[in-house]
C-alpha positions as CSV (number, residue, x, y, z in Angstrom):
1,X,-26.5,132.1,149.6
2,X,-28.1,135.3,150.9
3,X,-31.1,133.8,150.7
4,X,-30.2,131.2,153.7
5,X,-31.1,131.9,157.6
6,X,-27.9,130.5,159.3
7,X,-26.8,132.8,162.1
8,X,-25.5,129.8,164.2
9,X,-23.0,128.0,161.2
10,X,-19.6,127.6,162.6
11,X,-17.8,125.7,159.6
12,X,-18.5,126.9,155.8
13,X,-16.5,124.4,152.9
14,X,-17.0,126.0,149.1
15,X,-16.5,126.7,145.8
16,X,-17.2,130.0,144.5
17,X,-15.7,132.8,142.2
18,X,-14.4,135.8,144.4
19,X,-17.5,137.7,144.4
20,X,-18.7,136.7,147.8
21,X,-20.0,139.2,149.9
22,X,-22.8,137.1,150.9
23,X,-20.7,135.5,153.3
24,X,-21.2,138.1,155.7
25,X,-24.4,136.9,156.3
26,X,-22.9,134.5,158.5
27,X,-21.2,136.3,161.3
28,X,-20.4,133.5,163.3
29,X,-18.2,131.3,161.2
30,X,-15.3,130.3,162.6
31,X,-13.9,128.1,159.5
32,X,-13.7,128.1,156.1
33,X,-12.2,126.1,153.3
34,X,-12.7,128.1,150.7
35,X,-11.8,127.2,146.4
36,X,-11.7,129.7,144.1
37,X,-13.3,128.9,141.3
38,X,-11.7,129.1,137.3
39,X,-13.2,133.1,136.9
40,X,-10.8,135.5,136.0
41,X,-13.0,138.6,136.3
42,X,-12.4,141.4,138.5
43,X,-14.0,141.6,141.8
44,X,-14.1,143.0,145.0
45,X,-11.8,141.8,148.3
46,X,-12.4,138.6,149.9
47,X,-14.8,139.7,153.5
48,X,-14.1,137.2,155.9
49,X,-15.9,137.1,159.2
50,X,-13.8,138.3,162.0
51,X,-14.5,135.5,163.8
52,X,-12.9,133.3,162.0
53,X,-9.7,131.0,163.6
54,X,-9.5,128.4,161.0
55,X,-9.2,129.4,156.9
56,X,-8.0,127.1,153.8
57,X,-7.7,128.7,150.5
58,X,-7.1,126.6,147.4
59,X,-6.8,128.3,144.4
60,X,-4.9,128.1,140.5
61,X,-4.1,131.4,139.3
62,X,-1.5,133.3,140.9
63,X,-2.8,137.1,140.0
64,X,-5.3,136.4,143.1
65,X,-1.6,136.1,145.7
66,X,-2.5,139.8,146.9
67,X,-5.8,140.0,147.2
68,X,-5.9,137.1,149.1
69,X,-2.6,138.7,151.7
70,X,-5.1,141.5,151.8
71,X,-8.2,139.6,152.8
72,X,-6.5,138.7,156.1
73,X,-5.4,141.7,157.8
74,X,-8.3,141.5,159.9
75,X,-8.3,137.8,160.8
76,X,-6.6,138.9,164.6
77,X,-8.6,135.7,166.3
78,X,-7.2,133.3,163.3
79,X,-5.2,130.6,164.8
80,X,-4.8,128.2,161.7
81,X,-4.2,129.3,158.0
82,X,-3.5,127.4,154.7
83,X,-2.9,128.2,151.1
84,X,-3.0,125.6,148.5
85,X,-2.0,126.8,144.6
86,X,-3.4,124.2,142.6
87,X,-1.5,125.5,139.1
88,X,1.9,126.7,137.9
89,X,2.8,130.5,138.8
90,X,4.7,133.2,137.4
91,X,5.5,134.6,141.2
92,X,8.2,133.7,143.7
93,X,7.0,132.8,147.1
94,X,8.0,135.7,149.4
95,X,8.4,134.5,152.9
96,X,8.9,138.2,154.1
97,X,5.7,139.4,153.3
98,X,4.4,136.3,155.1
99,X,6.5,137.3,157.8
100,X,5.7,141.2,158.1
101,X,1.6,140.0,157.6
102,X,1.4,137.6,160.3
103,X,2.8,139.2,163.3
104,X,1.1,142.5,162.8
105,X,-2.4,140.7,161.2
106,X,-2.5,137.6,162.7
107,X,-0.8,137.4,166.5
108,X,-2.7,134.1,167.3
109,X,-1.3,132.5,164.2
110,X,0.2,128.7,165.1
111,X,-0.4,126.7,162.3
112,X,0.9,127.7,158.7
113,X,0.3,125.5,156.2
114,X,1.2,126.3,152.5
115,X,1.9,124.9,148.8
116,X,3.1,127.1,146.4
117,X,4.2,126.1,142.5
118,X,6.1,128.4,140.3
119,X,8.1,128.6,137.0
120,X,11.8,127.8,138.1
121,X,14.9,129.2,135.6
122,X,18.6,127.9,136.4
123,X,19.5,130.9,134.3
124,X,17.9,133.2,137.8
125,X,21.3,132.9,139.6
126,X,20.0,134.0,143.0
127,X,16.1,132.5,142.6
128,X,17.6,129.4,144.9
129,X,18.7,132.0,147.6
130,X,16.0,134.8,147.5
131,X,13.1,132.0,148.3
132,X,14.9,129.7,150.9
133,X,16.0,133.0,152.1
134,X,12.7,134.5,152.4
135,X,11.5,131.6,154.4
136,X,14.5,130.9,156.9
137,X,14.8,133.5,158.6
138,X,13.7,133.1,162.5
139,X,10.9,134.1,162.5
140,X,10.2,130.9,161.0
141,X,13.1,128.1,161.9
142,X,13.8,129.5,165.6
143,X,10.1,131.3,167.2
144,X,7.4,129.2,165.2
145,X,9.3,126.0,163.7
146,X,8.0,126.3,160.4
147,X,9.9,124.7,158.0
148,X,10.1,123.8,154.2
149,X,10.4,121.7,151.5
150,X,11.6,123.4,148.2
151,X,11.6,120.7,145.3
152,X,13.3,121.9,141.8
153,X,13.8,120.1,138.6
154,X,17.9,119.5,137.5
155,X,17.6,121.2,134.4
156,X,17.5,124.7,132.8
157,X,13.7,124.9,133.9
158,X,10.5,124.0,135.3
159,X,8.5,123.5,137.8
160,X,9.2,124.1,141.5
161,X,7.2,123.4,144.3
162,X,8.1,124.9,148.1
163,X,5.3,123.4,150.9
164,X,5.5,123.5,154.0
165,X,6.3,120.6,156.5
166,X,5.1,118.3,157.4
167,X,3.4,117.9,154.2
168,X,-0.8,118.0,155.4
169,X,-2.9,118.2,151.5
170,X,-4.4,115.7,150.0
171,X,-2.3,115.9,146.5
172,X,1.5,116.4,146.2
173,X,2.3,116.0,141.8
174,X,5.5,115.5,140.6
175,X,6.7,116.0,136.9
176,X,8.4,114.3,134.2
177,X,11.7,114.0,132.7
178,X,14.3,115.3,135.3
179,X,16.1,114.7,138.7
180,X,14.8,116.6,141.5
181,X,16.9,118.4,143.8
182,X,15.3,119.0,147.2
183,X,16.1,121.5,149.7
184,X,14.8,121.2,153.6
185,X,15.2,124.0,156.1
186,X,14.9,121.5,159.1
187,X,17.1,122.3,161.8
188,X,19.0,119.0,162.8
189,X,17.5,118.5,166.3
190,X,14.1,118.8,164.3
191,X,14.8,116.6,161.2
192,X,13.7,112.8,162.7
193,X,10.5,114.6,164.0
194,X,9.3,115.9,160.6
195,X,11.2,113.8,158.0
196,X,8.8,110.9,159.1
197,X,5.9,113.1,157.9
198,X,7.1,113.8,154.6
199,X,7.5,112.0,151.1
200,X,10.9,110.6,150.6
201,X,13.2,112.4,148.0
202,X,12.1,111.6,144.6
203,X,14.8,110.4,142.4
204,X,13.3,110.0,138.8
205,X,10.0,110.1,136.9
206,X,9.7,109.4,134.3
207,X,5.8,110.5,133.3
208,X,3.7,113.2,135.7
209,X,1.7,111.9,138.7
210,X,-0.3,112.6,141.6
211,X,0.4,111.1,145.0
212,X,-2.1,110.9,147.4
């Protein structure tokens, strides 16, 4: 890409491994959609343009959560943000680190989109509590009205999935073989707004599949 003369691109969509410093050949970019592609190697941070106010990240492998938070601690003029995970985790979603990043990082912040799936273990007594926890505090529910969606399987464990609402990618999967207990943190004055924006509660399935 270094090889390209675009000082004027506004809007960059890609797919690349992390090893893209040529992107700051283009100092004028003020969105990206941005996959990571399936490399594992280690690389250097992620150098987003400062100009940016718009930045989707989709990506599979969970090891790449902090550099990504780290990537955006300069992003003061970005107004929209949203984070995709693709695959199965090993790590919690924390809400509070969301929570200390964006006022400090990103001040014009109004749009927070995210999907997050992650290995779920009724045996974890307080896994429930230290997620919804993280993510309903007022910061989100009362000053920005940004709520969730936590899905978990009725069994011992599985998959869970915690998106934001209303629900805004193009793929939402569900998985096989169990009930699935949902959890909202709507406010009730808020719920007919956004419920109308979201799947229904899944009941049963009985083989994985993607809704689009």
């Amino acid at each position: 890409m270094s090889q390209f003369d675009l000082p004027n691109l506004k809007r960059l969509v890609f797919t690349s491994c992390l090893n893209i410093d040529w992107i700051k050949n283009f100092s004028r970019l003020e969105s990206i959609e941005y996959t990571i592609g399936n490399c594992h190697s280690h690389v250097k941070d992620l150098p987003w343009p400062s100009t940016l106010t718009h930045l989707r990240i989709i990506f599979d492998y969970d090891g790449y959560f902090d550099r990504i938070q780290r990537s955006l601690v300069h992003l003061s003029s970005l107004d929209s943000l949203e984070i995709y995970q693709k695959e199965k985790g090993t790590l919690l979603p924390n809400g509070q680190l969301w929570g200390n990043l964006i006022p400090s990082s990103l001040p014009l912040l109004k749009i927070f989109k995210y999907y997050f799936q992650f290995e779920y273990s009724s045996q974890l007594s307080n896994q429930i509590e230290q997620v919804i926890s993280s993510f309903s505090t007022p910061f989100y529910v009362l000053k920005n009205k940004w709520f969730i969606r936590y899905d978990i399987p009725d069994r011992y464990h599985g998959r869970a999935i915690l998106n934001s609402l209303p629900f805004s990618f193009q793929i939402y999967t569900t998985f096989q073989g169990s009930i699935i207990k949902t959890i909202l943190t709507l406010l009730d004055d808020d719920n007919n707004d956004f419920y109308t924006n979201v799947f229904s509660i899944v009941k049963k399935i009985k083989s994985p599949l993607k809704l689009f």
